[in-house]
Backbone bond lengths (Angstrom), bond angles and torsions (degrees), N, CA, C in turn:
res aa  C-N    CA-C-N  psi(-1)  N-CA   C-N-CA  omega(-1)  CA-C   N-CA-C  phi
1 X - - - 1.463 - - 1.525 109.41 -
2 X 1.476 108.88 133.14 1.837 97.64 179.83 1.750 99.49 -89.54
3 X 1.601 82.33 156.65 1.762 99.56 -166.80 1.715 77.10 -155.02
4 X 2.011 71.50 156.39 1.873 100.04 151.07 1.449 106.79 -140.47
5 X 1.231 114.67 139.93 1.173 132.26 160.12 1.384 125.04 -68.01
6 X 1.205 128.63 163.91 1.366 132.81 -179.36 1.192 96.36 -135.70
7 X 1.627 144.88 123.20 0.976 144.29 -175.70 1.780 109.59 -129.22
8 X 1.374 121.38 99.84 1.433 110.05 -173.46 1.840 106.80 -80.48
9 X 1.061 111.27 142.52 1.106 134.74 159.98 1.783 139.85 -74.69
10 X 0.756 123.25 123.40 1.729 115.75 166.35 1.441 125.14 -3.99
11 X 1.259 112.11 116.57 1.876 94.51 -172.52 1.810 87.43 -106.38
12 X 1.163 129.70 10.74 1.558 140.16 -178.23 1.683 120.82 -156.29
13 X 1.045 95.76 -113.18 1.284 103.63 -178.89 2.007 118.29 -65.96
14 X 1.412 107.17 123.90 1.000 107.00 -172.91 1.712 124.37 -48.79
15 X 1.010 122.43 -49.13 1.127 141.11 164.95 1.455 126.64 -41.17
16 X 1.212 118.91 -6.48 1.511 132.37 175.05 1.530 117.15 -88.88
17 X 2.141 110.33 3.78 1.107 97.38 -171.95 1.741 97.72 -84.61
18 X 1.190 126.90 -179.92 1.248 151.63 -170.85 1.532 107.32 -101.86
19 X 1.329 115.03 125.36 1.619 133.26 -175.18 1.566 83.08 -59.71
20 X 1.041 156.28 -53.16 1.680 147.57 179.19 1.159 103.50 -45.32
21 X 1.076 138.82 -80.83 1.363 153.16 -163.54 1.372 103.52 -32.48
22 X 1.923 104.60 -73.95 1.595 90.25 175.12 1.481 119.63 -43.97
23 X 1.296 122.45 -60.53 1.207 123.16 -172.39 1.720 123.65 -23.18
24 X 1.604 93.34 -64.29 1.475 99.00 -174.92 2.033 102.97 -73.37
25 X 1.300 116.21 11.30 1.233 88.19 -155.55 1.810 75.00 -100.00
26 X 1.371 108.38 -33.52 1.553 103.93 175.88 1.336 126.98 -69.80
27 X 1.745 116.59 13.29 1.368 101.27 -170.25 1.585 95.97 -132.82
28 X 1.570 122.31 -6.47 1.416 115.25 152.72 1.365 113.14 -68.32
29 X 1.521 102.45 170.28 1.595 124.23 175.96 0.962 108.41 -85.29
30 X 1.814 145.36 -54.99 1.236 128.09 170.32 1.442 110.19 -111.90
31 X 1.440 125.65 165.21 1.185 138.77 153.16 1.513 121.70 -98.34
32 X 1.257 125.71 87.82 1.471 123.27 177.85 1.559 110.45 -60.11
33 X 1.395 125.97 136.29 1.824 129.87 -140.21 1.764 83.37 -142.71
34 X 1.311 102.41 124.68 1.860 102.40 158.92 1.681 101.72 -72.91
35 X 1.278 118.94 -35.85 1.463 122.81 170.01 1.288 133.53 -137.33
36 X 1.666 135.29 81.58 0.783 116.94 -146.53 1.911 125.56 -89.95
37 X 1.686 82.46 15.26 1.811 88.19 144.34 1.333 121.03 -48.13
38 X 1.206 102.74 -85.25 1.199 119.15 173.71 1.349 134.88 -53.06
39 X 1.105 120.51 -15.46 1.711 128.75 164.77 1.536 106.73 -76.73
40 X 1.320 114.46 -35.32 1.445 125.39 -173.58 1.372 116.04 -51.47
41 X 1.718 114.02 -41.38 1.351 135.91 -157.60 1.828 92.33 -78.30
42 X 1.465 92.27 -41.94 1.942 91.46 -171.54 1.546 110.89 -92.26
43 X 1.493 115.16 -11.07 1.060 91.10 142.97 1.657 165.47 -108.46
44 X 1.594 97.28 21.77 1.520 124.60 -167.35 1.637 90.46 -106.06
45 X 1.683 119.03 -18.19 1.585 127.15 -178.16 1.524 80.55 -64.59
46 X 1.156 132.45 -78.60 1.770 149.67 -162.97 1.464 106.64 -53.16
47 X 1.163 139.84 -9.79 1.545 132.59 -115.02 1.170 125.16 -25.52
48 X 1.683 113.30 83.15 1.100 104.88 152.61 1.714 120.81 -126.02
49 X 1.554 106.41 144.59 1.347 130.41 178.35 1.371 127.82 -36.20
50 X 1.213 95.46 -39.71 1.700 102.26 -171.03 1.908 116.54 -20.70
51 X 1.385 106.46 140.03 1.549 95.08 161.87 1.538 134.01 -74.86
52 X 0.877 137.21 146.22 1.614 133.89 -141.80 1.923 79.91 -122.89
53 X 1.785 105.98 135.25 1.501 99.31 168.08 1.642 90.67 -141.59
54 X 1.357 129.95 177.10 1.133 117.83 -136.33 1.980 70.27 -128.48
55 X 1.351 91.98 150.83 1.801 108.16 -178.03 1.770 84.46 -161.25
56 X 1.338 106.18 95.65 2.056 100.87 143.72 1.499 111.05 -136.25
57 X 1.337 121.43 -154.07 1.282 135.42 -167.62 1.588 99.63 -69.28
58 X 1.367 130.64 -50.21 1.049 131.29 -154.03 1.969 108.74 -90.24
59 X 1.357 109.36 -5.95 1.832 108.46 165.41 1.806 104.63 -126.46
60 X 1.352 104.88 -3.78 1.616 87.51 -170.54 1.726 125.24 -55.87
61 X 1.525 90.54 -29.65 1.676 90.26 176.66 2.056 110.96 -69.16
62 X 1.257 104.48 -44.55 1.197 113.10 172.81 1.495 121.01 -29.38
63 X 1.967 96.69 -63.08 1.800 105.28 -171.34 1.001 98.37 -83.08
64 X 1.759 140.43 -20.58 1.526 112.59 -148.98 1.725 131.67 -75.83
65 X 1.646 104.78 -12.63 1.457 100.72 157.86 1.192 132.63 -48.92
66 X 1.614 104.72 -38.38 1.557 121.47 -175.03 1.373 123.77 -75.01
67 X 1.364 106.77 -28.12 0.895 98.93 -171.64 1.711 107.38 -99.64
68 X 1.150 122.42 -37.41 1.608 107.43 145.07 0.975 140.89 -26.44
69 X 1.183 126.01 -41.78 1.406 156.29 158.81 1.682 117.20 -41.19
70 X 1.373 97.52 -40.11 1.703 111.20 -170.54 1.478 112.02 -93.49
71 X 2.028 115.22 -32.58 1.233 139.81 169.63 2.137 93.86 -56.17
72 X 1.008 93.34 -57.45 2.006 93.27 -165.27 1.194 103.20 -57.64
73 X 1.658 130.51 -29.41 1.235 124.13 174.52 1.140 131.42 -103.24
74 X 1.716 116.25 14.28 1.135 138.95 141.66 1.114 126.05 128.96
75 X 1.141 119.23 -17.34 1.686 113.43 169.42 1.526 123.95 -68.33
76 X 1.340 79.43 111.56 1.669 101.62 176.56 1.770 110.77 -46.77
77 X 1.197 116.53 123.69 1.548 123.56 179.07 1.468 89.97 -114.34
78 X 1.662 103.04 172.32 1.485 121.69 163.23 1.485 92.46 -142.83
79 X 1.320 111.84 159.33 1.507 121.87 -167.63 2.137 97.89 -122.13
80 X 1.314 116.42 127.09 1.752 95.58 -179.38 2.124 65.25 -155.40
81 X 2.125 73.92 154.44 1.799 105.52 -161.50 2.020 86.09 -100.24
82 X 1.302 134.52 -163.70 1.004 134.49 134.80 1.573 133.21 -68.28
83 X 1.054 114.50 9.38 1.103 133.41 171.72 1.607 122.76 155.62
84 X 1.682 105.86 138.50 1.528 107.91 178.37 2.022 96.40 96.34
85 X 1.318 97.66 -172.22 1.191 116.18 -178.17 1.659 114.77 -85.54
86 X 1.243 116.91 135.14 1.700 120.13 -176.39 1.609 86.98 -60.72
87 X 1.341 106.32 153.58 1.198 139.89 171.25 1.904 126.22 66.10
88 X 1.503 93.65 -4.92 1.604 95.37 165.05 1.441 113.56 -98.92
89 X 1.270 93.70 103.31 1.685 108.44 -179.06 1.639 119.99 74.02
90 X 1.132 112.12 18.55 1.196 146.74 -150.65 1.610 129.51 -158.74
91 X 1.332 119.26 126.54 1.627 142.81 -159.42 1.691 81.79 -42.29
92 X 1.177 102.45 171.18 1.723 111.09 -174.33 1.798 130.57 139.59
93 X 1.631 91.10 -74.21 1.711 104.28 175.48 1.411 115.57 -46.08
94 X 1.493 127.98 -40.95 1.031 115.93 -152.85 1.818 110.06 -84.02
95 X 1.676 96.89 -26.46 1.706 86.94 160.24 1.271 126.78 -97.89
96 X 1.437 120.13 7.60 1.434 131.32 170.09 1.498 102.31 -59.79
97 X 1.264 120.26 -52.30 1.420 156.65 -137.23 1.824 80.67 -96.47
98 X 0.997 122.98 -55.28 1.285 100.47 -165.86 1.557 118.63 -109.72
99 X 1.745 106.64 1.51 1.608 100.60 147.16 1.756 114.81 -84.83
100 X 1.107 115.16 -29.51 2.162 92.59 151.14 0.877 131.05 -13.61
101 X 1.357 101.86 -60.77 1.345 119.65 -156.82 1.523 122.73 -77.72
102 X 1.629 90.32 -23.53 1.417 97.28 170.41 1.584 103.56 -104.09
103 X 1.029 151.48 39.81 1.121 161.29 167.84 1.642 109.30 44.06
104 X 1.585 113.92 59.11 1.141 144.55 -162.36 1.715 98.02 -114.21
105 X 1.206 114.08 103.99 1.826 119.58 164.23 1.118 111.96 -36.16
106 X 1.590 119.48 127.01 1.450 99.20 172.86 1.958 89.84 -136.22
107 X 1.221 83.80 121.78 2.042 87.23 173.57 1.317 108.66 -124.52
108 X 1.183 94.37 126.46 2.170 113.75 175.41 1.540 102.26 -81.32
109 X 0.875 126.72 124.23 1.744 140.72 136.68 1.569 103.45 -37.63
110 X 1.765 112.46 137.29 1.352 102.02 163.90 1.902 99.06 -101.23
111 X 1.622 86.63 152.21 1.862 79.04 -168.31 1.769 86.92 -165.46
112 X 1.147 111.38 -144.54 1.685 131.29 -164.75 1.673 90.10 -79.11
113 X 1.506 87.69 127.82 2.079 109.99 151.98 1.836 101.37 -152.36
114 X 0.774 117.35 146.98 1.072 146.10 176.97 1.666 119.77 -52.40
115 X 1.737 112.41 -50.49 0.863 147.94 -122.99 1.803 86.39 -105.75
116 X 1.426 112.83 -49.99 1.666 115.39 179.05 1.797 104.14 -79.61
117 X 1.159 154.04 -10.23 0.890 124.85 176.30 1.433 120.47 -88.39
118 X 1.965 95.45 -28.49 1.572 100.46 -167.82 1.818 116.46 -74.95
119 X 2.026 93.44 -14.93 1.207 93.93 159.30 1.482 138.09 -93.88
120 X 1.333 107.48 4.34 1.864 121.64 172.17 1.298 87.87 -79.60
121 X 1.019 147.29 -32.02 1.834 120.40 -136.61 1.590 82.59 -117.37
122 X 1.448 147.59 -19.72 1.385 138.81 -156.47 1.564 107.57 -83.34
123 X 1.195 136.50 -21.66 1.033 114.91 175.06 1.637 123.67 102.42
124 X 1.156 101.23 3.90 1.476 114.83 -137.56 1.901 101.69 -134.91
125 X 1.181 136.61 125.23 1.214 120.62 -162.03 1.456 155.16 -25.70
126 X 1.177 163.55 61.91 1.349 114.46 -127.85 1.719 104.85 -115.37
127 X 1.163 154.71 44.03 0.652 163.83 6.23 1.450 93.64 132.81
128 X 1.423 105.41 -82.28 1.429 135.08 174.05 1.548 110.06 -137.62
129 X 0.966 96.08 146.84 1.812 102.23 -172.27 1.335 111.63 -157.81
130 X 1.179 121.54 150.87 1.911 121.94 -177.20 1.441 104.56 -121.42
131 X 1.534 107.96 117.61 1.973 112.58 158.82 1.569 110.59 -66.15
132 X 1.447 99.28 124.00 1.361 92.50 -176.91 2.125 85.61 -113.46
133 X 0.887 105.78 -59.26 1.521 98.41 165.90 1.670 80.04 105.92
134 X 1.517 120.90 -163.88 0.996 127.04 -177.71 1.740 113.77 -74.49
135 X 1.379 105.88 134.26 1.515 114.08 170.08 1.399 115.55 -65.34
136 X 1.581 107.75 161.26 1.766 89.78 168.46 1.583 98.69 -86.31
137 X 1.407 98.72 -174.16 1.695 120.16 -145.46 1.921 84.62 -94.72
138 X 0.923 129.76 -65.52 1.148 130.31 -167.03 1.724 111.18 -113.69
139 X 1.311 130.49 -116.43 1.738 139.67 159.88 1.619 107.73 -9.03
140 X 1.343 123.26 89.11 1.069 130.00 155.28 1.305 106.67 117.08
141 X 1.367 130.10 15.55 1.020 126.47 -158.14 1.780 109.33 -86.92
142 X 2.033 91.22 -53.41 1.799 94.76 179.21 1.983 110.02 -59.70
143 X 1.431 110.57 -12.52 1.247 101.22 -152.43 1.753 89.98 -72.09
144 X 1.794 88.90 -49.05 1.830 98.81 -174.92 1.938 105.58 -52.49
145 X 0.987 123.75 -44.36 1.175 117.21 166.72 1.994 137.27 -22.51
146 X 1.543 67.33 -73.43 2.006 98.40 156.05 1.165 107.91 -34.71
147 X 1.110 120.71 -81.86 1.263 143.07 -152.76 1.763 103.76 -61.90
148 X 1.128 117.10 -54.53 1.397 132.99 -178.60 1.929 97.81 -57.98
149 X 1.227 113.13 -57.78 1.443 115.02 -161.66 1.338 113.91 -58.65
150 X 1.570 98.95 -29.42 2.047 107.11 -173.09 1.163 100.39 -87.74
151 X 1.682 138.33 -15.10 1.131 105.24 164.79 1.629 153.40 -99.71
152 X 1.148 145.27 174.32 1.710 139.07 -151.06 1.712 106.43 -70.99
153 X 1.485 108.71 -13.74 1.286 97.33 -157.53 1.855 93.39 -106.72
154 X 1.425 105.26 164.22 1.143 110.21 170.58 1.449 138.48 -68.64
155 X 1.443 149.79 99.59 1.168 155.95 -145.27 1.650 109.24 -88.53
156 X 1.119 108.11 133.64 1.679 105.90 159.69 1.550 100.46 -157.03
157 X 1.813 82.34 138.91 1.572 121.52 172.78 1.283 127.47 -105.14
158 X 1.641 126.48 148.13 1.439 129.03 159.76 1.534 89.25 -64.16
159 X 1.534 86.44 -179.57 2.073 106.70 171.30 1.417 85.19 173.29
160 X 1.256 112.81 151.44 1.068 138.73 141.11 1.571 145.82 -76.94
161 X 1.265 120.81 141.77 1.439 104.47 -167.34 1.945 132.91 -61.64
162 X 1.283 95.08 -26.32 1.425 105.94 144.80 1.364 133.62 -52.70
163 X 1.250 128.17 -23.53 1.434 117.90 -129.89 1.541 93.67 -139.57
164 X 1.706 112.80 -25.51 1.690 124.95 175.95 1.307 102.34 -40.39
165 X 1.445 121.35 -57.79 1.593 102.35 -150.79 1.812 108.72 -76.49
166 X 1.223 86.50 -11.85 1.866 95.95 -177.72 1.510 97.48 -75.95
167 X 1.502 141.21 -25.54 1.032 123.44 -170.87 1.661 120.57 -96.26
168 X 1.775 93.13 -35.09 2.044 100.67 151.05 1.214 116.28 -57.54
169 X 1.305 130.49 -13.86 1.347 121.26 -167.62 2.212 94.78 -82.08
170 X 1.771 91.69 -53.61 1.340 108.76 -175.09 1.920 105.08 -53.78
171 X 1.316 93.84 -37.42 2.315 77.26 171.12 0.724 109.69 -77.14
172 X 1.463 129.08 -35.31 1.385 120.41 178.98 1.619 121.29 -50.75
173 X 1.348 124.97 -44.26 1.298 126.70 175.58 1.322 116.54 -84.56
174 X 1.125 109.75 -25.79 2.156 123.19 162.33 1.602 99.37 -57.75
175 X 0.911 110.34 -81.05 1.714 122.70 -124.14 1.890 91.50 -116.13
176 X 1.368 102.32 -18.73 1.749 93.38 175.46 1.394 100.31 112.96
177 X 1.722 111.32 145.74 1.034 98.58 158.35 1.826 135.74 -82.31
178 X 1.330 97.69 9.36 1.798 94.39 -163.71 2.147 75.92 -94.76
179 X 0.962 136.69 10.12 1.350 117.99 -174.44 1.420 109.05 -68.01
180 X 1.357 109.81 150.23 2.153 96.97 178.45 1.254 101.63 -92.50
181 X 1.399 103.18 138.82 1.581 95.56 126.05 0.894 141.37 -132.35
182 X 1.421 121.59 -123.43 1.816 113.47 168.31 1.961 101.41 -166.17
183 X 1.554 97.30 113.06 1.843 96.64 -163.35 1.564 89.71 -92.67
184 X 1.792 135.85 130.41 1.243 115.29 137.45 1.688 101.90 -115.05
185 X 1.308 78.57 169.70 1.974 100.52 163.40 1.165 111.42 -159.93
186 X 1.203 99.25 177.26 1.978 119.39 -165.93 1.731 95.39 45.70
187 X 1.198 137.44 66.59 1.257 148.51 -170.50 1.957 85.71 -82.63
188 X 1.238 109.72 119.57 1.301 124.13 168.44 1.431 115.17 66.83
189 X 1.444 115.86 44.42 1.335 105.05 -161.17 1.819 67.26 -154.97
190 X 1.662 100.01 179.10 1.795 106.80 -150.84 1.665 99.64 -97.17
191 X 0.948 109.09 18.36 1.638 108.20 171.35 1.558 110.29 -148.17
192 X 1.577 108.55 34.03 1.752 112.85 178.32 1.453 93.46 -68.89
193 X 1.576 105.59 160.19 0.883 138.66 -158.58 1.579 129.09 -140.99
194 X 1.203 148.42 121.69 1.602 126.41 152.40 1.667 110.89 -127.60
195 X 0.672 90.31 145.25 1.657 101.74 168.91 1.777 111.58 -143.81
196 X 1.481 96.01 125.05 1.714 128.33 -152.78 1.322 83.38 -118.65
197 X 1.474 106.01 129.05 1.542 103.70 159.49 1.845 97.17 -170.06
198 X 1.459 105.33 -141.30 1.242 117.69 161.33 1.794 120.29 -107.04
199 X 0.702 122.21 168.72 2.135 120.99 -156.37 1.536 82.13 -79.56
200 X 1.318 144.27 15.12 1.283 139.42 -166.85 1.408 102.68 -119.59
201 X 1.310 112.39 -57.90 1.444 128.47 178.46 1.430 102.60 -79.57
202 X 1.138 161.36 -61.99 1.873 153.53 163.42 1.654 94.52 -27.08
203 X 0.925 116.70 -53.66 1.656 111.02 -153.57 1.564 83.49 -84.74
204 X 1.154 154.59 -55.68 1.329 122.44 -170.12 1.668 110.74 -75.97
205 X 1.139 115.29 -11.86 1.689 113.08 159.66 1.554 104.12 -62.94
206 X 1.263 125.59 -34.90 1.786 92.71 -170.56 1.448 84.03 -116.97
207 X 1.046 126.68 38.24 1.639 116.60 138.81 1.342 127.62 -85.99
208 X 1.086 77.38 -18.75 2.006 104.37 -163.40 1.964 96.08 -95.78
209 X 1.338 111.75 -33.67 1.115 119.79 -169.43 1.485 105.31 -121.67
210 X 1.525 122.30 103.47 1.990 109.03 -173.44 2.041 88.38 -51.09
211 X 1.412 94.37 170.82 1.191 117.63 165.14 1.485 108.18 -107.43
212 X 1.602 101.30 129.75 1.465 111.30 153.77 1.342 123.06 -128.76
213 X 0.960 125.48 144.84 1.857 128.64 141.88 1.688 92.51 133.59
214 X 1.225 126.87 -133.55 1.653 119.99 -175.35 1.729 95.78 -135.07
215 X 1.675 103.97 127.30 1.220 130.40 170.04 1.683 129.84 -55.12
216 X 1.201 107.11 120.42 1.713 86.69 167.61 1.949 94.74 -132.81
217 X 1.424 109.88 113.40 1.316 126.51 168.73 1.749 115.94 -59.25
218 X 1.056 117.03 151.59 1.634 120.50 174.23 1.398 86.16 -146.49
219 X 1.688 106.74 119.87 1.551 102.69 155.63 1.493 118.83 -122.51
220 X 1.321 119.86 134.07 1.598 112.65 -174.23 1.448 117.03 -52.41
221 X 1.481 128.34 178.92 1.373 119.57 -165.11 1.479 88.46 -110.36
222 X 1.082 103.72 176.02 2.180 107.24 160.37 1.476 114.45 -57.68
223 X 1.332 101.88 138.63 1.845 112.37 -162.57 1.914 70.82 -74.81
């Protein structure tokens, strides 16, 4: 039966990948790579051989006939992002979406996201919670904000290390400054981090402290 795998990868520390992962990643024919710089490094860490072909945002529309095409006639692929799980926030859906369609197996590995640890460790409900993933940069941004802050459930965002204090600044004038949240980064990597407070107290922590490495926001919902 043709299939693709989804195999998530390390979003930190190497060692968090899953004895599965290698496995299947050494026993397909290709590995589709958002970068296969960087896939290269984790996979000569593992040693495995596989050929590395390049799948991100900027050729997926290009290859994806083809490479459907190659799945129906049988070569087993696996699909892995530079980190985390394909398709959260990350290249993926659009050939997920269109091996469906061709009635192409598609099974995810459970493995590394970003998104469950920064919400175990916050403190903060989880109950119900909304992926908001990264906002856009400008056009729509305060609206998505809005929208996120008024509601009951708990929110979490990407950010970038540039871009954090612009977005504590933005709850702060949304949602208040006494709102909580909970900032980590470098999540599994040797200088992770969180800092839990109120959007008043985080934002003068990374004023006080530049921000580096990649953000994942938690903001509480309306009491």
């Amino acid at each position: 039966m043709s299939k693709l795998t989804l195999v998530p990868t390390p979003v930190g520390n190497l060692g968090d990948m899953t004895f599965r992962a290698v496995e299947v990643l050494k026993a397909v024919s290709v590995v589709l790579a958002e970068d296969t710089r960087t896939s290269s490094k984790l996979l000569r860490h593992y040693g495995i051989d596989t050929p590395l072909r390049a799948f991100h945002q900027h050729n997926e529309h290009k290859v994806l006939d083809r490479v459907v095409e190659e799945i129906l006639s049988g070569t087993e692929m696996a699909l892995v992002t530079d980190a985390g799980t394909p398709g959260i926030s990350d290249p993926g859906f659009l050939l997920v979406r269109a091996c469906v369609e061709q009635h192409i197996k598609v099974e995810c590995l459970p493995g590394a996201t970003a998104v469950i640890p920064a919400l175990a460790v916050s403190g903060l409900p989880l109950d119900r919670f909304y992926f908001e993933g990264f906002l856009p940069h400008k056009k729509g941004r305060q609206k998505r904000l809005e929208a996120l802050t008024s509601s009951n459930a708990t929110s979490v965002l990407y950010e970038s290390p540039h871009r954090v204090i612009k977005l504590l600044e933005q709850l702060s004038a949304i949602a208040g400054p006494d709102r909580l949240v909970s900032v980590s980064r470098e999540i599994s990597k040797l200088h992770e981090e969180t800092v839990r407070g109120t959007v008043e107290e985080v934002l003068a922590h990374f004023k006080a402290n530049a921000p580096r490495g990649e953000f994942v926001v938690v903001v509480a919902g309306v009491n």
